[in-house]
C-alpha positions in Angstrom: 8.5 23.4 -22.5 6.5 22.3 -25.5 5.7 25.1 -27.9 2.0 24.5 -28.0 2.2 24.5 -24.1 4.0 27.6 -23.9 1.5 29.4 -26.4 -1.6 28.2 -24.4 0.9 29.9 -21.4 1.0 33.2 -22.8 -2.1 33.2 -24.2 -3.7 32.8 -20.9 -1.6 35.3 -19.1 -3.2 38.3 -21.2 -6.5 36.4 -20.9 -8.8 38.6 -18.1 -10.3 34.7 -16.9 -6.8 34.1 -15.5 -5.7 37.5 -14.3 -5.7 35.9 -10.8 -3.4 33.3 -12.3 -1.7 35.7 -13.0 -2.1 38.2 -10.1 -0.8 35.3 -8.0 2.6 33.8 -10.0 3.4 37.8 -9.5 2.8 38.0 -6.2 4.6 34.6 -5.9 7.7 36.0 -7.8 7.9 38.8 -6.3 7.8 37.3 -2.5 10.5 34.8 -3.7 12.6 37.2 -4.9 13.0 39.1 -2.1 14.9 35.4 -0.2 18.3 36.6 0.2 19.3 33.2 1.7 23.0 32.1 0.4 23.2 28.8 -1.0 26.3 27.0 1.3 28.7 24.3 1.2 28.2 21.3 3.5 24.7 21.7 4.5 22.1 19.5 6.0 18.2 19.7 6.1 16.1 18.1 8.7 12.5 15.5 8.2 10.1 18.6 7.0 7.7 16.5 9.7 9.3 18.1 12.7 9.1 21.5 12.0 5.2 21.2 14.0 4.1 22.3 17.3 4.3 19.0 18.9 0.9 20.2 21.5 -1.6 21.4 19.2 0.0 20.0 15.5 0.1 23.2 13.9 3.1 23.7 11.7 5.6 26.5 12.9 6.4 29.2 11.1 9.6 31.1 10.6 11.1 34.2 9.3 14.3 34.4 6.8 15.6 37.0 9.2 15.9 34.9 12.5 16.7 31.0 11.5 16.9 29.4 14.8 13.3 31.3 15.8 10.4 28.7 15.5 7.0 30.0 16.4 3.4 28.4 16.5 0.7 30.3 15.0 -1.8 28.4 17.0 -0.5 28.8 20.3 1.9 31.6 20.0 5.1 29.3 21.8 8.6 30.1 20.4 11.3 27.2 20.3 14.8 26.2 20.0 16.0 23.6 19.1 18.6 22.2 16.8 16.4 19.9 15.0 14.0 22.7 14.5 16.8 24.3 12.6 17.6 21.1 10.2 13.9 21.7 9.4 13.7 25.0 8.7 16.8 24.5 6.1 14.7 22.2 4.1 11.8 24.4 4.0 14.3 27.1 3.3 15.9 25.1 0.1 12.2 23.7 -0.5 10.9 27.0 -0.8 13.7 28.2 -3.1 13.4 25.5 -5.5 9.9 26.3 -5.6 10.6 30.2 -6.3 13.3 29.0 -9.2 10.5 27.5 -10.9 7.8 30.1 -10.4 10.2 32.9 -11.5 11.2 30.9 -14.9 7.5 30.2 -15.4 7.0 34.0 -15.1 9.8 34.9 -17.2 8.9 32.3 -20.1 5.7 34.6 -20.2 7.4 38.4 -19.4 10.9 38.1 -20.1 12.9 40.2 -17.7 16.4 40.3 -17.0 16.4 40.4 -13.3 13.8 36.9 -13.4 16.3 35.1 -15.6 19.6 36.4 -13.6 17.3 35.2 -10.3 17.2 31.7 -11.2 20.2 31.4 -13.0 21.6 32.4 -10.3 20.4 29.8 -8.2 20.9 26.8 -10.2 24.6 27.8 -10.5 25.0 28.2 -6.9 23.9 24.8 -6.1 25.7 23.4 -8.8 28.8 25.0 -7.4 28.1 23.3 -3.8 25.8 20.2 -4.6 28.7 17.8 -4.6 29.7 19.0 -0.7 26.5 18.2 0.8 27.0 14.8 2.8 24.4 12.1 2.6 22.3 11.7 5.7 19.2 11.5 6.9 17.5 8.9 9.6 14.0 9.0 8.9 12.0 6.3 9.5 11.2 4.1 6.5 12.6 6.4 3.8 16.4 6.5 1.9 18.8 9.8 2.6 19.1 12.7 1.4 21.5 15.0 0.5 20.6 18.2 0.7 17.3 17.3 2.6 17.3 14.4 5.0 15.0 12.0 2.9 15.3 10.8 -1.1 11.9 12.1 -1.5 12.2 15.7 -0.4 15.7 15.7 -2.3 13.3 14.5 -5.4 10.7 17.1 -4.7 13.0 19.8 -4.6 15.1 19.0 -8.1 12.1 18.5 -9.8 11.3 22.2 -9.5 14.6 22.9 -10.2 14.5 20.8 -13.3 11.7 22.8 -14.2 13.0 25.9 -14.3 15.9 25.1 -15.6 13.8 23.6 -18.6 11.9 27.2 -19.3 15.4 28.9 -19.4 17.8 26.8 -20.6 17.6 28.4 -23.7 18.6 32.0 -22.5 22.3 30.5 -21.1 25.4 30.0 -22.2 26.9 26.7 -23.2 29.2 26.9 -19.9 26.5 27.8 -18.1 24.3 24.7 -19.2 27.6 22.3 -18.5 27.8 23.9 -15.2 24.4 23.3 -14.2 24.4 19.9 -15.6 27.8 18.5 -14.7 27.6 20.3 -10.9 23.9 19.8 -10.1 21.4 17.3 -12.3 23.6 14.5 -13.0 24.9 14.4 -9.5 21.6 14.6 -8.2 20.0 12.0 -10.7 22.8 9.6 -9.6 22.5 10.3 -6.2 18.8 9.4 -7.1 19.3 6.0 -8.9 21.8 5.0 -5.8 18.7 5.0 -3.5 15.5 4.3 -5.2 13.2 2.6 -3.2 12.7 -1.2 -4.1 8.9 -1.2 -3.8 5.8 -0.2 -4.8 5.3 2.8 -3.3 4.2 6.9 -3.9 7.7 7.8 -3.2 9.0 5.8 -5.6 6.8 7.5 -7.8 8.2 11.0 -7.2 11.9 9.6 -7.2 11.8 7.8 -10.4 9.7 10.8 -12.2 12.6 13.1 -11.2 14.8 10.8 -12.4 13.1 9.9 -16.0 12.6 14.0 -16.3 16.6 14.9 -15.3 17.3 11.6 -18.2 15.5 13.9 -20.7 17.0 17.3 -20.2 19.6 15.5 -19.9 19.6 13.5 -23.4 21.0 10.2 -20.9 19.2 7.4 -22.0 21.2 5.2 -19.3 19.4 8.2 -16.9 16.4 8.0 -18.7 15.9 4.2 -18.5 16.7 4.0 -14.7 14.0 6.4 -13.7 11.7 4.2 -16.6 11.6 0.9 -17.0 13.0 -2.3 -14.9 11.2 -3.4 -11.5 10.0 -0.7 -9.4 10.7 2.1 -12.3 8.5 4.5 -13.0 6.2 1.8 -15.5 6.0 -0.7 -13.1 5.0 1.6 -10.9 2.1 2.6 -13.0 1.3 -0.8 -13.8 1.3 -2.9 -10.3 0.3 0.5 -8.0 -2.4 1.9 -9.5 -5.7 -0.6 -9.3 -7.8 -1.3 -12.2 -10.3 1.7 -11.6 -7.9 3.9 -11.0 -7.0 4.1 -7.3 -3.1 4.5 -6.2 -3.1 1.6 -4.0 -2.7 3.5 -1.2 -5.7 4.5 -0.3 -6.8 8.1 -0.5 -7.0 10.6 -2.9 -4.0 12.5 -0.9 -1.6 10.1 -1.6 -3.6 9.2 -5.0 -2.7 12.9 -6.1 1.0 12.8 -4.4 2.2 9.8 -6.6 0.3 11.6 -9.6 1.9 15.6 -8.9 5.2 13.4 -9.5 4.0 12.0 -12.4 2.5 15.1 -14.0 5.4 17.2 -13.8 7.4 13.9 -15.7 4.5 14.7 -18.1 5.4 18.3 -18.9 8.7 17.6 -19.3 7.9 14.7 -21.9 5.1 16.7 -23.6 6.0 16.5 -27.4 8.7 14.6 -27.0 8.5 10.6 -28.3 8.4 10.4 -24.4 4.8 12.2 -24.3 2.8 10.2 -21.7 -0.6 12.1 -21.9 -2.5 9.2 -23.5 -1.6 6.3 -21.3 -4.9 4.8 -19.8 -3.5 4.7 -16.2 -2.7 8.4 -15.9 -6.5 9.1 -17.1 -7.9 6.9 -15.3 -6.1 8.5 -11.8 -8.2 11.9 -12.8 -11.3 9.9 -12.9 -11.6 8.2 -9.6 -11.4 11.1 -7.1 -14.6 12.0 -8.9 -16.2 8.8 -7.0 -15.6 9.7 -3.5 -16.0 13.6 -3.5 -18.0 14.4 -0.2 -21.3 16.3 -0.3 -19.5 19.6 0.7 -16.2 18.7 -2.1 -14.3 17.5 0.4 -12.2 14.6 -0.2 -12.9 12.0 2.6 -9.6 11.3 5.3 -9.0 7.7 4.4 -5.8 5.9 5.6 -3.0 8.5 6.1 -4.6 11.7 4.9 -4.8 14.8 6.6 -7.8 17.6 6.8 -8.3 20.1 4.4 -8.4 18.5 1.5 -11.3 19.8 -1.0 -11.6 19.6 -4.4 -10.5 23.6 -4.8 -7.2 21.6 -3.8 -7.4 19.7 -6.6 -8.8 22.0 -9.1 -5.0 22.8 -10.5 -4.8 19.0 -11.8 -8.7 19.3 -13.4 -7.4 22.2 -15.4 -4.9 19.4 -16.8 -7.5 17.1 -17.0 -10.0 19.6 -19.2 -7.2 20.8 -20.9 -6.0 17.7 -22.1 -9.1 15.4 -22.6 -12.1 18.1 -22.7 -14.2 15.7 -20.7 -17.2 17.1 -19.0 -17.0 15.7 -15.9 -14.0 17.5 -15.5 -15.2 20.9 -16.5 -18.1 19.8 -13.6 -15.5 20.1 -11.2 -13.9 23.3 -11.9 -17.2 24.8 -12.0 -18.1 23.9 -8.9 -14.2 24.5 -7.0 -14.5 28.1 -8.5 -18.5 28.7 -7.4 -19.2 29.4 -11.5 -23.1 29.9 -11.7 -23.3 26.8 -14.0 -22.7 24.7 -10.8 -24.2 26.9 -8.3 -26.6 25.0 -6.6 -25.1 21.5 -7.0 -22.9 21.2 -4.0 -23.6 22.1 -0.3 -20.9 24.4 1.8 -18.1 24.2 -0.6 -15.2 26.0 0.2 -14.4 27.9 -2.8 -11.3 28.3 -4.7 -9.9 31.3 -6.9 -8.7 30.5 -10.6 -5.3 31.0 -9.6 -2.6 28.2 -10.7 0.0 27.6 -12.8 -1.8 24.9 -14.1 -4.9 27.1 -15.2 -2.2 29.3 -16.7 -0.7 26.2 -18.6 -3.7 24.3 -19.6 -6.8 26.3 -18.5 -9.7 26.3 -21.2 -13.2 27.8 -21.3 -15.5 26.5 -18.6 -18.6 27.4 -20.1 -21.7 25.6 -20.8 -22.7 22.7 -19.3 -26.1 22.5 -17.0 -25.6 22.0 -12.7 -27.4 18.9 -13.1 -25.9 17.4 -15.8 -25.6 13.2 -16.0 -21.8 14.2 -15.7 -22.1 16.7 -13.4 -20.3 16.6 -9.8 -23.2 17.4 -8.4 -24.4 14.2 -9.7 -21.9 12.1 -8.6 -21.8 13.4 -4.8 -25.8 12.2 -5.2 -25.2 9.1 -6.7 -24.5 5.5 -4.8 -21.4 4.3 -6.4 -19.3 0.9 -5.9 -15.8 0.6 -6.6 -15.5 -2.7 -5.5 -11.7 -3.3 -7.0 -10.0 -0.4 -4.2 -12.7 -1.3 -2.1 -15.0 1.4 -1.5 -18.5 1.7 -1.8 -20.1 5.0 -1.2 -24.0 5.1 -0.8 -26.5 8.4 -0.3 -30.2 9.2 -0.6 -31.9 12.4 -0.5 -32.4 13.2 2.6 -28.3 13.7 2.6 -27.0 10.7 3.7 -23.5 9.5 2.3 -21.8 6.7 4.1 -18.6 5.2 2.9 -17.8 1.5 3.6 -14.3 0.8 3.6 -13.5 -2.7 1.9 -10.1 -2.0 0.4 -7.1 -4.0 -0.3 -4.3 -3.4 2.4 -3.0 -0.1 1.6 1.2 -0.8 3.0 2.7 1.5 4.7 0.0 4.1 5.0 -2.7 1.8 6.1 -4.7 2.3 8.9 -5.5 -1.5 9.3 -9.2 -0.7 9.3 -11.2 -3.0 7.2 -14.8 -3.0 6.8 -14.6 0.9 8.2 -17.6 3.7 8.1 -17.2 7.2 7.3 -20.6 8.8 7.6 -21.7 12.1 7.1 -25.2 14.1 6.5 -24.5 17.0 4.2 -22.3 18.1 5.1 -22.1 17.3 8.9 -19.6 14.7 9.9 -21.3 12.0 12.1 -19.0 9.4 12.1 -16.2 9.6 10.1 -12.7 8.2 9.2 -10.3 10.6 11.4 -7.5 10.4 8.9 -4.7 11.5 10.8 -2.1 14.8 11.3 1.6 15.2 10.9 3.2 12.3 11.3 5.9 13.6 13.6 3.0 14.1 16.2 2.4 11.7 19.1 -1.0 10.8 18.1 -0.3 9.9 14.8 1.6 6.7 15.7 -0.2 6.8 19.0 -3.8 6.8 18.4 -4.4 7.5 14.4 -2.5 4.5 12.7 -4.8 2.3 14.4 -7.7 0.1 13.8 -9.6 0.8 17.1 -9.6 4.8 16.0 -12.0 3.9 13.5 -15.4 2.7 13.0 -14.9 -1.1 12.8 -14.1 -4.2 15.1 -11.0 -4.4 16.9 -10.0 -8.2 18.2 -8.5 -8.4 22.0 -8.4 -4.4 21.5 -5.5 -5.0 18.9 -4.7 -4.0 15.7 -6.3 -5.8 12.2 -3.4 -7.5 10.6 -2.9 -7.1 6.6 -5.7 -8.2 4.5 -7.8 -7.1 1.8 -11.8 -6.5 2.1 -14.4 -7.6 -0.5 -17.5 -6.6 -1.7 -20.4 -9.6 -1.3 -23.7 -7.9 -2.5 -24.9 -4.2 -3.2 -28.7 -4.0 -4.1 -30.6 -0.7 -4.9 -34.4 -1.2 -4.1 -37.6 1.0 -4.6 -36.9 1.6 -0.9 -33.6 2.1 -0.3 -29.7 0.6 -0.4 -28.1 -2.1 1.0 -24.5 -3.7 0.6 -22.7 -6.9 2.2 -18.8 -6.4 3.0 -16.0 -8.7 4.3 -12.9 -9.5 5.5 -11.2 -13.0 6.9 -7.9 -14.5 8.3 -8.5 -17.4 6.5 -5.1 -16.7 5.4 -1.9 -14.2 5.3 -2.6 -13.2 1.9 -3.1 -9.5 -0.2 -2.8 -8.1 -3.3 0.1 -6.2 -2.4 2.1 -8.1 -0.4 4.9 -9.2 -3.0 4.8 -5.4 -3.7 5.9 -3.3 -1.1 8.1 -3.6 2.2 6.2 -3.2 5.4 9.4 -3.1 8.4 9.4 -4.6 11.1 8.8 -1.7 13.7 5.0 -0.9 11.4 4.0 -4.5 12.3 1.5 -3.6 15.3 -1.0 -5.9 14.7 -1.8 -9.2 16.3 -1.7 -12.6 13.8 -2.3 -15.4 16.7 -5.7 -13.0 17.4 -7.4 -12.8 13.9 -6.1 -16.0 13.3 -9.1 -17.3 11.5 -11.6 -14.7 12.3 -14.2 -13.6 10.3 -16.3 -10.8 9.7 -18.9 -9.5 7.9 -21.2 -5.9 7.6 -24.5 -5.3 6.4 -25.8 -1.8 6.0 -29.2 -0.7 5.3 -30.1 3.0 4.3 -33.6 3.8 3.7 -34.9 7.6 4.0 -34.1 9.1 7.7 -32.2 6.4 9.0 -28.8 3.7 9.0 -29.3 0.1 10.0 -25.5 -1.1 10.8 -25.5 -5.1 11.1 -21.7 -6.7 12.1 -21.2 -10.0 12.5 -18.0 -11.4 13.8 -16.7 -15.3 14.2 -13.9 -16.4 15.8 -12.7 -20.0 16.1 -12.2 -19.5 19.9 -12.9 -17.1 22.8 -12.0 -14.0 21.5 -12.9 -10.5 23.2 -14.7 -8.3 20.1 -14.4 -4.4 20.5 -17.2 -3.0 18.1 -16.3 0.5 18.0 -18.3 4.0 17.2 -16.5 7.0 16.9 -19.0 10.2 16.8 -18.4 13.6 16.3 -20.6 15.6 18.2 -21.0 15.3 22.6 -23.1 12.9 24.2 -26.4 14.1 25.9 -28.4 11.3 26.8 -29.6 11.7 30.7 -31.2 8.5 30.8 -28.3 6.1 30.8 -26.2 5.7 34.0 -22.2 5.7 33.8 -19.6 4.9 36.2 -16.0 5.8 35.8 -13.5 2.7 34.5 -10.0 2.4 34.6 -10.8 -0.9 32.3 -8.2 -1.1 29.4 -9.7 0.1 26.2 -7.5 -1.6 23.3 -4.0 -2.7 23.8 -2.9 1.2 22.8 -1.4 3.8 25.9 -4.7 4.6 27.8 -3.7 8.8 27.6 -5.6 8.7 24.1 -8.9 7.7 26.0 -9.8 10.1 28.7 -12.6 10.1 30.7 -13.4 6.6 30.9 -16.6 5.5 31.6 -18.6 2.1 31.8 -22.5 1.6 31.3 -23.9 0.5 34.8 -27.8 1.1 33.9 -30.0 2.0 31.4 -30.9 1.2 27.9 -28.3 1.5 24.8 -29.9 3.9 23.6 -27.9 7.5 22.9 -28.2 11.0 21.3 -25.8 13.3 20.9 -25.1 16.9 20.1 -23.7 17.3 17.0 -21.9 20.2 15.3 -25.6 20.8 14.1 -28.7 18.9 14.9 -28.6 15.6 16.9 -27.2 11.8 16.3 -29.5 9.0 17.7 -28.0 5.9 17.9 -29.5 2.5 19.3 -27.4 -1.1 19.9 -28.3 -4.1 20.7 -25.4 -7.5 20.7 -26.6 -11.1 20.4 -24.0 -11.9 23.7 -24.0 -9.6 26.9 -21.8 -6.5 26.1 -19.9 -4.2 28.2 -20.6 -0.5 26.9 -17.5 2.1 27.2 -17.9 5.8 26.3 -14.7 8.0 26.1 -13.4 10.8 25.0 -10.8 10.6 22.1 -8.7 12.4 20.0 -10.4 14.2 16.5 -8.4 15.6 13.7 -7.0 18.1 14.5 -5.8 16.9 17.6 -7.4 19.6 19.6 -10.5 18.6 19.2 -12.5 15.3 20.8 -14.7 13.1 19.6 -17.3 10.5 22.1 -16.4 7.4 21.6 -18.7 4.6 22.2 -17.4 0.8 22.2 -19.2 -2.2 23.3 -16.7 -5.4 24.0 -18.5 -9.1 24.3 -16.6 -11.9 24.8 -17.1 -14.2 21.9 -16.6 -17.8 22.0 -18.3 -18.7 18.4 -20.2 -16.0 16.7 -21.5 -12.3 17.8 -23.7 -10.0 16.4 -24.1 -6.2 16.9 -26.9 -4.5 15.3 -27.4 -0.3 15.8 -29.8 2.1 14.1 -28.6 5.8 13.4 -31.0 8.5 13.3 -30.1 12.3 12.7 -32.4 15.1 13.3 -31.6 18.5 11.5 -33.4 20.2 14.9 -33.2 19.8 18.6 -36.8 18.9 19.1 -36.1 16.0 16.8 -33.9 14.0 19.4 -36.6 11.9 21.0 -35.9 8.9 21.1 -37.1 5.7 18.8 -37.0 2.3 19.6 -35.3 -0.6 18.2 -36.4 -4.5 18.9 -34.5 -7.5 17.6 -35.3 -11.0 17.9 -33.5 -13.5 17.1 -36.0 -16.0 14.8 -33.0 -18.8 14.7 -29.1 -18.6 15.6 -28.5 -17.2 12.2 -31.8 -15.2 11.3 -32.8 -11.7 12.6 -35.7 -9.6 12.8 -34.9 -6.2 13.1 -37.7 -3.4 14.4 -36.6 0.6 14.1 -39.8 2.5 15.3 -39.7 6.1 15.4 -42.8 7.8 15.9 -45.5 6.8 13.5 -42.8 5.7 11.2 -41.8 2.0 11.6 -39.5 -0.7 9.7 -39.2 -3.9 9.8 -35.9 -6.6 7.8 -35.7 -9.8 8.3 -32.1 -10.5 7.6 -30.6 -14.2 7.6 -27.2 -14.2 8.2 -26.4 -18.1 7.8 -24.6 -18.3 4.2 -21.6 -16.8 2.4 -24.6 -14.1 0.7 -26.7 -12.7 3.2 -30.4 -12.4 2.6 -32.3 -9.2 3.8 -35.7 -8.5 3.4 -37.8 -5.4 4.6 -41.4 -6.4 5.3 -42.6 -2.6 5.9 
């Protein structure tokens, strides 16, 4: 550890703003030194993604005690089963490595014999059996492991080894070190280099930091270089992975911040060494753009593979990097707001706050004083504030009434993608209305079953099937005196993406359907004025296509006026089990409201063609839960439009019902009505050119 790092360590620990920081590493020491679990020859860890409760997708739990006992915490079922066991001896060696470096960090601050004889200890115990584990592993999509059945968890875990062994290398003995070395880190780092992944990809990322980290503490420049530079080292990672405004490619800030952990910890290694990486543009710039998409209540939205729970409390560990290395406001804003300081009180609506409790804060944690809620670089701020990012291919716009929609235009995001183009996630405050799902773990049936699909989302699905790789574009975004509006797109004019010479996409996650986007376009307008969402798609195919326009809504449908009839129609070209209770519109107007976790969703549609209207009830995140899903299918043999108003009342009374009117003033220009009450707009929008024109009238 670099000395000026490791007096900002101490000097924090006696500090009484990080006595939680400390309370916690403690606490954290003291649970992990009570694991009596004996490091063994020949081993072999199980995919960390089966150890969940394959009903409700909570992840089991088990006790040091009883090994082959898996229980659910959500349900209360017990299991056995042999897999189960593979996966509770990663988690076992995962959570060992993890107590190794905890312990040294604690020790590097108190130094105590027991800490230092604790994970010594354990480093010389796996260097004694490292070599006997057998390489193996069948995970989809990833290399072997060792140890663990995948390269990445194998990288995970001898990072935190690395770690630790870095805070007390100096307290051992020269056998000691050329134990450690010779029987663990160079085997491992080889082991490593064998199977490094030849894309772009986060776990490339992780694999090659570990790498370039074990290269320095090992003084092997041949190790160093391999985790570095060529094709698909760490560099060209940075360079063809993360976009110009700082996205991962990927596409969410979960995997934005699981490429950067990797990188980070390469980073404390390097610090003050010629290898010292804090200044390089990409790694700022990968702190800056979470800021973009933070959701009204600091959550961080589920785009693409993420999973729930995400907040920026998560994330306040890497923000005390952040402010501790660059001293940037903004990033200050954050921490005020993940740890509920008065400065950022009011700025932020139901934010689920965090304690002051990392390693991080211990490491790099400043003063977080000063600085008004409503600062220009303020949080607060930027939840309020319409932003376009049109190079990863979002564009979030809000008012203040508490709208915030995000349009999903991205570039294809590889493996992770959820081949939703032109997607909404839509949210007021901090009620979810109709959002991205994200999706759980991925050794659950609905993640590869329902999830990882394009119909799960709030976009058009062709013939019910999946989009096919392509990247979305921005057209237009104007801010007027009355509102926001922005034009999106996405074609098959042809097979190409950013990415594509960039990653490997195999053969089995190829779901979608070339021959039926062949050619296809479509384009999305949306319209947010004060108390409502106008939602225009059109969609052009060059022959008779069947267009799914789907709505996925949080909340129960209550509208009594409208007359359904159970369907067994086919809903999308995905098992039917994810869409239960089936039913088909048979009479009444398309007009809905619907009960949502509080207040009410109107929504109105109206399609240029006839349209069949499906309702259903699908799966939410977690899997437990349902959303109403509402999906109107036209058969298209040029051109369709759909237009649908979105109205949300804070109060029950407020659910009556508005009225919208379209006419169609030519085959490419619209007039679009939304009456509520006394309060009435009118667009005309023409639809005819590459660049939409939209005009409201009143």
């Amino acid at each position: 550890m670099d000395i000026k790092r490791l007096e900002r360590l101490r000097g924090n620990a006696v500090n009484t703003e990080f006595q939680s920081a400390m309370a916690l590493l403690r606490r954290d020491a003291e649970e992990a030194a009570k694991i009596t679990f004996a490091i063994r020859s020949h081993e072999q860890g199980e995919w960390m993604h089966y150890y969940y409760c394959d009903e409700d997708g909570a992840r089991l739990t088990f006790e040091w005690l009883k090994p082959h006992l898996h229980r659910c915490p959500t349900c209360g079922k017990e299991r056995q089963h042999a897999r189960l066991d593979g996966g509770w001896t990663s988690l076992a060696h995962s959570q060992i490595g993890r107590a190794v470096y905890h312990i040294a960090l604690l020790y590097a601050i108190e130094p105590n014999a027991e800490r230092l004889q604790f994970v010594k200890s354990y480093l010389m115990a796996y260097a004694d059996h490292y070599e006997t584990y057998a390489i193996h592993g069948n995970i989809p999509y990833n290399g072997p492991g060792k140890l663990f059945a995948q390269t990445l968890d194998e990288a995970h875990w001898i990072t935190d080894l690395a770690l630790g062994f870095d805070m007390i290398k100096e307290h051992l003995t020269r056998e000691e070190i050329t134990q450690i070395r010779r029987g663990l880190l160079e085997p491992c780092a080889r082991f490593l280099i064998a199977h490094k992944e030849e894309q772009i990809h986060n776990h490339s990322v992780l694999i090659t930091s570990a790498i370039a980290a074990l290269g320095l503490l090992l003084n092997d420049k041949e190790i160093l270089d391999a985790g570095l530079e060529g094709e698909y080292g760490l560099r060209d990672q940075l360079v063809r992975g993360i976009f110009e405004d700082g996205q991962w490619y990927e596409g969410n800030v979960q995997y934005h911040f699981y490429a950067f952990q990797s990188l980070l910890h390469y980073a404390l290694i390097a610090e003050g060494t010629e290898r010292d990486v804090w200044q390089m543009n990409a790694l700022k710039a990968m702190f800056d753009f979470p800021l973009h998409v933070v959701l009204p209540n600091g959550v961080m939205p589920t785009l693409n593979d993420a999973g729930l729970g995400h907040h920026i409390g998560t994330y306040a560990p890497y923000y005390e990097i952040a402010y501790g290395i660059y001293g940037e406001a903004r990033y200050r804003s954050l921490l005020q707001a993940a740890y509920g300081m008065d400065e950022a009180g009011l700025s932020m609506q139901s934010v689920n706050l965090s304690k002051r409790d990392s390693v991080y804060a211990l490491m790099f944690g400043g003063d977080l004083a000063g600085q008004p809620a409503e600062a220009p670089d303020s949080l607060g701020e930027e939840v309020r504030r319409t932003r376009s990012l049109p190079v990863s291919g979002l564009t979030k716009i809000v008012n203040q009434n508490g709208w915030h929609v995000i349009v999903k235009h991205s570039r294809f995001g590889g493996e992770h993608d959820h081949m939703d183009r032109l997607g909404l996630s839509i949210m007021h405050g901090d009620i979810p209305l109709l959002v991205d799902p994200g999706t759980t773990a991925y050794g659950i049936p609905v993640h590869y079953g329902w999830f990882k699909h394009t119909y799960s989302h709030n976009t058009v699905s062709i013939d019910g099937a999946d989009q096919p790789p392509r990247d979305g574009r921005l057209i237009q975004m104007h801010e007027e005196p009355w509102g926001v509006w922005l034009e999106t797109a996405v074609d098959w004019l042809s097979e190409d993406y950013v990415m594509k010479d960039r990653i490997i996409l195999p053969a089995e996650l190829h779901p979608w359907d070339v021959d039926a986007y062949q050619r296809v376009k479509i384009r999305r307008l949306n319209v947010l004025v004060e108390n409502h969402l106008l939602d225009i798609v059109q969609v052009t195919v060059p022959a008779t296509r069947e267009v799914h326009f789907n709505n996925h809504i949080s909340g129960e449908l209550v509208s009594d006026e409208a007359v359904w009839s159970p369907t067994d129609d086919k809903l999308s070209r995905l098992d039917q089990q994810w869409l239960k209770d089936k039913k088909r519109l048979v009479q009444g107007a398309p007009a809905f409201a619907y009960e949502m976790r509080k207040g009410n969703l109107e929504q109105h549609l109206w399609c240029s063609l006839h349209a069949d209207l499906y309702c259903a009830l699908t799966p939410d995140n977690p899997p437990s839960g349902q959303r109403t899903s509402l999906i109107a299918v036209a058969s298209v043999e040029q051109s369709v439009i759909y237009v649908q108003t979105l109205h949300f009342g804070a109060k029950q009374q407020e659910a009556r019902q508005g009225k919208l009117e379209v006419t169609m003033l030519s085959s490419n220009t619209l007039q679009v009505l939304w009456n509520k009450e006394s309060d009435q707009h009118t667009y005309v929008v023409k639809l005819g050119s590459e660049k939409a024109e939209l005009n409201k009238l009143s």
